[in-house]
BALOBA-1460 file (C-alpha; in Angstrom, 3 decimals):
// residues 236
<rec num="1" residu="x" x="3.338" y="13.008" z="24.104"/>
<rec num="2" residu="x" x="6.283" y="10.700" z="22.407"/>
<rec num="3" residu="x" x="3.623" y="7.759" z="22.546"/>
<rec num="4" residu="x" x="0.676" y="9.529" z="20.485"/>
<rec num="5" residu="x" x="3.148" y="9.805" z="17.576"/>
<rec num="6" residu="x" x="2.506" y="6.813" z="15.367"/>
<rec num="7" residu="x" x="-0.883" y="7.474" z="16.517"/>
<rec num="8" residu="x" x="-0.743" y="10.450" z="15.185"/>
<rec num="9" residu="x" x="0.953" y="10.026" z="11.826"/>
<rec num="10" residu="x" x="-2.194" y="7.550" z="11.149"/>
<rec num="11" residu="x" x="-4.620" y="10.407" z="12.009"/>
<rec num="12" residu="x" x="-2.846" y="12.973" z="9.947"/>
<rec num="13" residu="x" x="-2.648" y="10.243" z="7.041"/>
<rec num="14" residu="x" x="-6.751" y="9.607" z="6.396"/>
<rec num="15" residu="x" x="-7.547" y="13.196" z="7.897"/>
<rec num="16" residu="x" x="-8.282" y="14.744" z="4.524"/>
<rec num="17" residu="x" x="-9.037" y="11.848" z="2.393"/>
<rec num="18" residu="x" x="-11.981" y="11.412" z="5.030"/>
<rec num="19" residu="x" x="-12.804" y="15.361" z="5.310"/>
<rec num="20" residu="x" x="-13.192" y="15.223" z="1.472"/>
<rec num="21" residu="x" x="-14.808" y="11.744" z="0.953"/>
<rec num="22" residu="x" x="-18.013" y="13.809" z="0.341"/>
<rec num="23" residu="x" x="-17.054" y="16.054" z="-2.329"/>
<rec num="24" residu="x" x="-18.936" y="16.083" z="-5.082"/>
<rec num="25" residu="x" x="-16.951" y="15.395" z="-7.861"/>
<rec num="26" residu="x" x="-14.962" y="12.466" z="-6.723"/>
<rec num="27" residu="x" x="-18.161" y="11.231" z="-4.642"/>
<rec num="28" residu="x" x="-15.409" y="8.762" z="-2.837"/>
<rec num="29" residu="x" x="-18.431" y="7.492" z="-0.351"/>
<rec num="30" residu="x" x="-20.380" y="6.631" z="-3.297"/>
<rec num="31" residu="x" x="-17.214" y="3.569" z="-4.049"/>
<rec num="32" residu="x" x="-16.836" y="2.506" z="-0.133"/>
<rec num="33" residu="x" x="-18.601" y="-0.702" z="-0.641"/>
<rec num="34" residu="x" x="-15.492" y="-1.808" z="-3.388"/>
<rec num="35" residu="x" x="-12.851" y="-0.106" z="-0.948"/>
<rec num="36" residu="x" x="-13.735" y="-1.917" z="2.031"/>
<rec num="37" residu="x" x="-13.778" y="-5.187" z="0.378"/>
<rec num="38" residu="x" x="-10.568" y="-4.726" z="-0.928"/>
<rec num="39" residu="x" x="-9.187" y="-2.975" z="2.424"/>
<rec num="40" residu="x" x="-10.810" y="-6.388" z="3.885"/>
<rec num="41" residu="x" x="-8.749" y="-8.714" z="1.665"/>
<rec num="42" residu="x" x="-5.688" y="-6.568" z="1.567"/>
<rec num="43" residu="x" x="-6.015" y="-6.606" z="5.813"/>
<rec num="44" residu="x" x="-6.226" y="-10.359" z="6.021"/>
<rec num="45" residu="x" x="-2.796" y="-10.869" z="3.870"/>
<rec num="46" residu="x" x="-1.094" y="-7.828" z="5.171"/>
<rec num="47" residu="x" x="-1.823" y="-8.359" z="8.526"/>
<rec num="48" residu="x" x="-0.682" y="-12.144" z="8.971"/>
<rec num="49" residu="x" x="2.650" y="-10.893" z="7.083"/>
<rec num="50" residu="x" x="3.057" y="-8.569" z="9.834"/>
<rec num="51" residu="x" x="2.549" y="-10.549" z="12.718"/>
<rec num="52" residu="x" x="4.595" y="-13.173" z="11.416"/>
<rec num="53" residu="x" x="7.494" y="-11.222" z="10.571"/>
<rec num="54" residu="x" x="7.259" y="-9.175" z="13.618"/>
<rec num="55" residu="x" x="7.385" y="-12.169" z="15.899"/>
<rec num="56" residu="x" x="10.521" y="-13.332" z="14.183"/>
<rec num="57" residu="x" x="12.088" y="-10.068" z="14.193"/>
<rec num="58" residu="x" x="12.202" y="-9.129" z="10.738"/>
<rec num="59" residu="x" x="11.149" y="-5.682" z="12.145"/>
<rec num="60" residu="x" x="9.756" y="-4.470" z="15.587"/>
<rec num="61" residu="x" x="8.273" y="-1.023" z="16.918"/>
<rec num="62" residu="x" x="9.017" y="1.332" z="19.342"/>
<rec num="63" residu="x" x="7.416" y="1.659" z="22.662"/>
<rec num="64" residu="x" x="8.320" y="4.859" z="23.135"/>
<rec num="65" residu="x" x="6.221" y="6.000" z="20.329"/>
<rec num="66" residu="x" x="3.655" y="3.704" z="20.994"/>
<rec num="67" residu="x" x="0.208" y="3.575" z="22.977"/>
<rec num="68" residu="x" x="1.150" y="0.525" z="24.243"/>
<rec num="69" residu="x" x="-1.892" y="-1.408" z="23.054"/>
<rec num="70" residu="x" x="-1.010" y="-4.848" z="21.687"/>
<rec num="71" residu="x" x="-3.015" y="-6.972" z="18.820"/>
<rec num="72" residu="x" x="-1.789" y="-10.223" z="17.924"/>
<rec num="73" residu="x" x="1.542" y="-8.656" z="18.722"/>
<rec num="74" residu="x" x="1.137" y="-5.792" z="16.717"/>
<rec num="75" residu="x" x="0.442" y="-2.199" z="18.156"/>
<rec num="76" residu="x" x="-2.850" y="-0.817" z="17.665"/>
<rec num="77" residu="x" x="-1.531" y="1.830" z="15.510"/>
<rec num="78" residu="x" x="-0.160" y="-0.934" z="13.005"/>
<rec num="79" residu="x" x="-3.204" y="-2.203" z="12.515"/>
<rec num="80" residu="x" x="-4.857" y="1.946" z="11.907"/>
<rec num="81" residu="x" x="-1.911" y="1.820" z="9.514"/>
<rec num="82" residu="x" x="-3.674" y="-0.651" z="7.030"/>
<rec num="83" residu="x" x="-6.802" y="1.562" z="7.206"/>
<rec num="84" residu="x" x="-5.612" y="4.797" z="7.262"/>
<rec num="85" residu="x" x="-3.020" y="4.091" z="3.927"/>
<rec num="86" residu="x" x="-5.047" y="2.157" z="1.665"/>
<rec num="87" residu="x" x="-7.858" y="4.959" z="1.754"/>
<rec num="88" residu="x" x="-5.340" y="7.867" z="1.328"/>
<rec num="89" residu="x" x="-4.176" y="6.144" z="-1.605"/>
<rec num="90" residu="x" x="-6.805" y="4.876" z="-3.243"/>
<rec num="91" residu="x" x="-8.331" y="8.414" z="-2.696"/>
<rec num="92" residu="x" x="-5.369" y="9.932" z="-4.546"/>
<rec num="93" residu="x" x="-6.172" y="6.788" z="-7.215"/>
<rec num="94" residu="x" x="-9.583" y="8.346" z="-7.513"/>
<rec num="95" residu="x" x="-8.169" y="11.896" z="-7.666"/>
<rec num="96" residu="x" x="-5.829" y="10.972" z="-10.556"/>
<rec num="97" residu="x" x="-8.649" y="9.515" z="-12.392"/>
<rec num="98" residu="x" x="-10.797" y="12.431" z="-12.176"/>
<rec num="99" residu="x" x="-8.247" y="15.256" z="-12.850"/>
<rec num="100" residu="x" x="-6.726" y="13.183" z="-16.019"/>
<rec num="101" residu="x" x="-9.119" y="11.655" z="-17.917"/>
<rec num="102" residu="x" x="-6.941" y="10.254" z="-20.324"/>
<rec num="103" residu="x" x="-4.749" y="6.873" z="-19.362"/>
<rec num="104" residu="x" x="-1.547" y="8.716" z="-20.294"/>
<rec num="105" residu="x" x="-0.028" y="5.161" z="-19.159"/>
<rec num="106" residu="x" x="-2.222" y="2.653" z="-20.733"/>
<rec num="107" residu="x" x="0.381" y="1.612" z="-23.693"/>
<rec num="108" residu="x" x="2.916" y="1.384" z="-21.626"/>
<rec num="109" residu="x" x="1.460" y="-0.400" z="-18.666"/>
<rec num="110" residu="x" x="1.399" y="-4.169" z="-19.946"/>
<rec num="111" residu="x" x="5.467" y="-3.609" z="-20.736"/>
<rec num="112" residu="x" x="6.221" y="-1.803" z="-17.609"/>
<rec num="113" residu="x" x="4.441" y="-4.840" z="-16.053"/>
<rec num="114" residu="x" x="6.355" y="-7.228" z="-17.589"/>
<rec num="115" residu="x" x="9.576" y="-5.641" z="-16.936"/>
<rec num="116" residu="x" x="8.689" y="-5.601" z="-13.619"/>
<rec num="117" residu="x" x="7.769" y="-9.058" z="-13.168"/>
<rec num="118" residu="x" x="10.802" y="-10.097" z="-14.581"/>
<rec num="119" residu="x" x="13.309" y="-8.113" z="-12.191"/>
<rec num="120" residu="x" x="11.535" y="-8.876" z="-8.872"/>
<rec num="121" residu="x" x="10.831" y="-12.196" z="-9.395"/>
<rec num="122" residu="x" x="14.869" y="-12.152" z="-10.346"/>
<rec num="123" residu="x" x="15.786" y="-10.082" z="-7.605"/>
<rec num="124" residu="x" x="13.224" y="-11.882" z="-4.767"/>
<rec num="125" residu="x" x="15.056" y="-15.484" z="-6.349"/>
<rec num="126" residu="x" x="18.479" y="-13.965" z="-5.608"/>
<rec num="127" residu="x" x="17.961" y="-12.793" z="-2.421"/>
<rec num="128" residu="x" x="15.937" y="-16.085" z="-0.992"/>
<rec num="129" residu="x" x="18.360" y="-15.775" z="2.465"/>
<rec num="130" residu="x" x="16.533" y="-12.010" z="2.932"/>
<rec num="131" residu="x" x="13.200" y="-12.588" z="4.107"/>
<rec num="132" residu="x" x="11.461" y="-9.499" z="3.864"/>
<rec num="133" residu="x" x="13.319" y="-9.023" z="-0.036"/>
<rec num="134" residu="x" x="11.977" y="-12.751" z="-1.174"/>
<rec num="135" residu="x" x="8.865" y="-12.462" z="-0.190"/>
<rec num="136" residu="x" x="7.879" y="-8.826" z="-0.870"/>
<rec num="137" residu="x" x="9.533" y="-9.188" z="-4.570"/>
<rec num="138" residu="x" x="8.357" y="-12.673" z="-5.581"/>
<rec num="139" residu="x" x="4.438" y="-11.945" z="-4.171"/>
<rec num="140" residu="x" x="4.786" y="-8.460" z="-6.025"/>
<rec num="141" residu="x" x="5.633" y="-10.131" z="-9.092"/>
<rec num="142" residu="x" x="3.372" y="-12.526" z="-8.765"/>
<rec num="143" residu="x" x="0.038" y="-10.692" z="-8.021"/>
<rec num="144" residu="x" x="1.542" y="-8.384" z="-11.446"/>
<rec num="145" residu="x" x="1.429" y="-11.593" z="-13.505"/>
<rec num="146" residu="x" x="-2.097" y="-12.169" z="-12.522"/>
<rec num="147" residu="x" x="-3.534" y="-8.946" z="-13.966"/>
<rec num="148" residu="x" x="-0.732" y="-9.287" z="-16.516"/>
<rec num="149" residu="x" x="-1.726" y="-12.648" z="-17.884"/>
<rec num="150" residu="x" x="-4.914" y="-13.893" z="-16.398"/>
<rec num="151" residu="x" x="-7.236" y="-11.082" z="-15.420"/>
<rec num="152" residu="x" x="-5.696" y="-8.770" z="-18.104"/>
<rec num="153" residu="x" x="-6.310" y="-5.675" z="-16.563"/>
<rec num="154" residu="x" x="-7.333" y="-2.376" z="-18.347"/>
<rec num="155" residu="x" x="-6.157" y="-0.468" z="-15.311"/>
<rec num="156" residu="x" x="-2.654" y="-0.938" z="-14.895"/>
<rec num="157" residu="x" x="-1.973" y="2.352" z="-16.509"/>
<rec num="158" residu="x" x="-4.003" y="4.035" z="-13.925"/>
<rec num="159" residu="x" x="-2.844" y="2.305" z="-10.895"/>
<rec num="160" residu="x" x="0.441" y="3.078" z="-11.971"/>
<rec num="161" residu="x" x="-0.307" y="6.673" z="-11.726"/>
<rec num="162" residu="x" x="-2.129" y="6.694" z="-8.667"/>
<rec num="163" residu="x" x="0.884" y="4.423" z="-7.096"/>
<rec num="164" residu="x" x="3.305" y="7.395" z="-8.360"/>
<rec num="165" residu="x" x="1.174" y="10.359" z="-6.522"/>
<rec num="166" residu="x" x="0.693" y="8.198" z="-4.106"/>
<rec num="167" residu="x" x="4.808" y="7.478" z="-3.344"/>
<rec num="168" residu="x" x="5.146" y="11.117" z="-1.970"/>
<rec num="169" residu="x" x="2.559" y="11.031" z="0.809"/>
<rec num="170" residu="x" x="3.797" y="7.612" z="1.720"/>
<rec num="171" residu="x" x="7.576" y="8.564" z="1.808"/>
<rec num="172" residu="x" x="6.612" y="11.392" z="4.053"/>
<rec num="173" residu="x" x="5.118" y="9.063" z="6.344"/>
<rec num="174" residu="x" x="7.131" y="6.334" z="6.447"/>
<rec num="175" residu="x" x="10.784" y="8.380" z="6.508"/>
<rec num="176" residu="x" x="9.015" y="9.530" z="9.912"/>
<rec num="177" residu="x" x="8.159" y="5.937" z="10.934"/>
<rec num="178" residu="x" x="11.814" y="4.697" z="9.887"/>
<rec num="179" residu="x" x="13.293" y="7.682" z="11.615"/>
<rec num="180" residu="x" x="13.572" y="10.602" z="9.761"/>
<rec num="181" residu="x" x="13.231" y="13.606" z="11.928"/>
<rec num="182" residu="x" x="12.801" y="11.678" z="15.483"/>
<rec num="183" residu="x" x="15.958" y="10.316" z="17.803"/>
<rec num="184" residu="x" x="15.304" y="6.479" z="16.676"/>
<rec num="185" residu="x" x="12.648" y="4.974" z="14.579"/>
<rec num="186" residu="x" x="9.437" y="4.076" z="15.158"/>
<rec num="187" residu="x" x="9.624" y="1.339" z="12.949"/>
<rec num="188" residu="x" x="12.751" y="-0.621" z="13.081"/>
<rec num="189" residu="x" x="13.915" y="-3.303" z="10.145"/>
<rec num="190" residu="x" x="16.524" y="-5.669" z="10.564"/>
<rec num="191" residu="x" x="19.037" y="-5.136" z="7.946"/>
<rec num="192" residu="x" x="20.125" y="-8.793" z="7.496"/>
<rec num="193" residu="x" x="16.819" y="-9.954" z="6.258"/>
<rec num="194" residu="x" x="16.730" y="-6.804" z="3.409"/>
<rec num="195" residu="x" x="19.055" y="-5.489" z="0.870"/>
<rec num="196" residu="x" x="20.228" y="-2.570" z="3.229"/>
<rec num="197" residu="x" x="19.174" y="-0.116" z="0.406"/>
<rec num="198" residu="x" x="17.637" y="3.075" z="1.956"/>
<rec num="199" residu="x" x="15.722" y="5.734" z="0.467"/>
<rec num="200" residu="x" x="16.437" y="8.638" z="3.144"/>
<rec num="201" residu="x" x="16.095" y="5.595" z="5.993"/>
<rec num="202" residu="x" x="13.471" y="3.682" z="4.187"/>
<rec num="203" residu="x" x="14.337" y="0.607" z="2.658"/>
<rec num="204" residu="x" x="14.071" y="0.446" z="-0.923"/>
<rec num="205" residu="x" x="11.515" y="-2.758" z="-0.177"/>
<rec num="206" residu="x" x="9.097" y="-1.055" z="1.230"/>
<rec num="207" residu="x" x="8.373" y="0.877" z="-2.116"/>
<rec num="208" residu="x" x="8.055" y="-2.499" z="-3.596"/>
<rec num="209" residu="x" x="5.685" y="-3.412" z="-0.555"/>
<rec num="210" residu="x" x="3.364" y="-0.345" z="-1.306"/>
<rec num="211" residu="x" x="2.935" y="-1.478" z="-4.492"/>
<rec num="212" residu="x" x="1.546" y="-5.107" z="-3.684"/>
<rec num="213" residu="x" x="-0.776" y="-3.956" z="-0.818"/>
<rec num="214" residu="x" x="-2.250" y="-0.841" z="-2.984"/>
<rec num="215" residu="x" x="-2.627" y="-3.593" z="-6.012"/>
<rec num="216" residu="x" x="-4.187" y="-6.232" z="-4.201"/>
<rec num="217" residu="x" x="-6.762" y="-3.434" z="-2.253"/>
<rec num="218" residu="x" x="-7.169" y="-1.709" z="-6.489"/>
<rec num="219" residu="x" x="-7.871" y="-5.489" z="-7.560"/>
<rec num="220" residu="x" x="-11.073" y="-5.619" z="-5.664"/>
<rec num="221" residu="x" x="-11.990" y="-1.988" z="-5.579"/>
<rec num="222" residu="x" x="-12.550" y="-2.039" z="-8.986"/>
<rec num="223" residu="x" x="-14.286" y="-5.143" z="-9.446"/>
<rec num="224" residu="x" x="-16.623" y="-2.866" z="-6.896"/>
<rec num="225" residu="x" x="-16.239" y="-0.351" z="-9.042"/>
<rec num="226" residu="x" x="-17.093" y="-2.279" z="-11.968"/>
<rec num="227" residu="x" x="-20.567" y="-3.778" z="-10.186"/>
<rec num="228" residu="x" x="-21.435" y="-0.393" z="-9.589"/>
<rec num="229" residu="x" x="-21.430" y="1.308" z="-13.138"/>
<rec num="230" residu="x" x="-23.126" y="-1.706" z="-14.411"/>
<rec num="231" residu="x" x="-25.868" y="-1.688" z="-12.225"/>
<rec num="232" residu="x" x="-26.404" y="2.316" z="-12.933"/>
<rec num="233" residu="x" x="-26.155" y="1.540" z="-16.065"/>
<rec num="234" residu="x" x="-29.115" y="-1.577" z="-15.756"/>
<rec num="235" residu="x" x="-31.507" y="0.466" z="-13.481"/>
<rec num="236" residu="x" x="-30.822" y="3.758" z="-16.290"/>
């Protein structure tokens, strides 16, 4: 049974989020055309990151917990990973939305962002020798400068939100994938290419690398979003 665990984590991830895709008031279906594009471009990034850094043993999995099926070096539960995440938290995006209608965060989002940018691009510059550090940071900061100064985003108070709710699921998850609860991980890191800052025994990087892959799926789900409202409102 050890092998249908990461399986199964991926499962129990989207298992509600799916169930309640249909429910009324957050009509998720309705904004699966937006989702999927960003899930698509999110995939294409996130994907190539993880085969590359994989293969050069920046991390690794676990046969033991593993089906044994193999993609471009990856397991297949890897890649169910970057379905079954994005949708749970873009879901709980959707959910936040709904249950506060007010963007509690919007004055303090553009700051917050800017802050932000600052330290990781600071941080990812120190740490150039620590691969998965430098290039989580500096691509984090950089996709945040984009909406910051270029696409000047009215969402950012949102997303930060959603990202917050989101951060409890997620820790959940991965602490099991990193080892919490089971004999040895299912995902391993290697320490000398990260700061060796855990969170229970997640590294403190991986928050950072939730927040670039939710962004970057956000960025297009709301230009989705957006095309959708504006052609309910034309046809109204």
């Amino acid at each position: 049974m050890e092998r249908y665990y990461y399986l199964g984590l991926d499962l129990f991830s989207i298992a509600f989020p799916l169930a309640a895709s249909f429910e009324p008031r957050i009509a998720y279906w309705r904004k699966w055309r937006g989702l999927f594009t960003g899930m698509a471009v999110m995939m294409l990034v996130f994907i190539a990151w993880d085969a590359v850094f994989a293969a050069n043993g920046v991390w690794g999995f676990s046969s033991r917990y593993t089906l044994g099926v193999d993609i471009f070096g990856l397991p297949l539960e890897e890649w169910l990973f970057f379905l079954a995440i994005p949708y749970a938290c873009v879901y709980l995006y959707e959910v936040m939305r709904y249950a506060v209608r007010r963007d509690v965060l919007a004055r303090v989002a553009r700051p917050l962002s800017i802050v932000l940018i600052v330290v990781l691009a600071l941080v990812g510059l120190l740490c150039v020798d620590r691969v998965y550090t430098a290039v989580t940071f500096l691509c984090t900061a950089a996709l945040l400068a984009v909406h910051v100064f270029a696409l000047k985003s009215n969402y950012l108070g949102r997303f930060y939100l959603g990202y917050a709710v989101s951060l409890v699921p997620f820790f959940i998850v991965n602490g099991i994938l990193t080892g919490w609860l089971l004999p040895e991980p299912i995902v391993w890191y290697n320490d000398a290419e990260n700061l060796g800052v855990r969170l229970n025994t997640i590294p403190v990087e991986d928050a950072v690398y939730l927040l670039f892959f939710l962004l970057l799926t956000i960025t297009f789900y709301e230009r989705g979003r957006r095309k959708g409202q504006e052609q309910g409102q034309a046809q109204a």
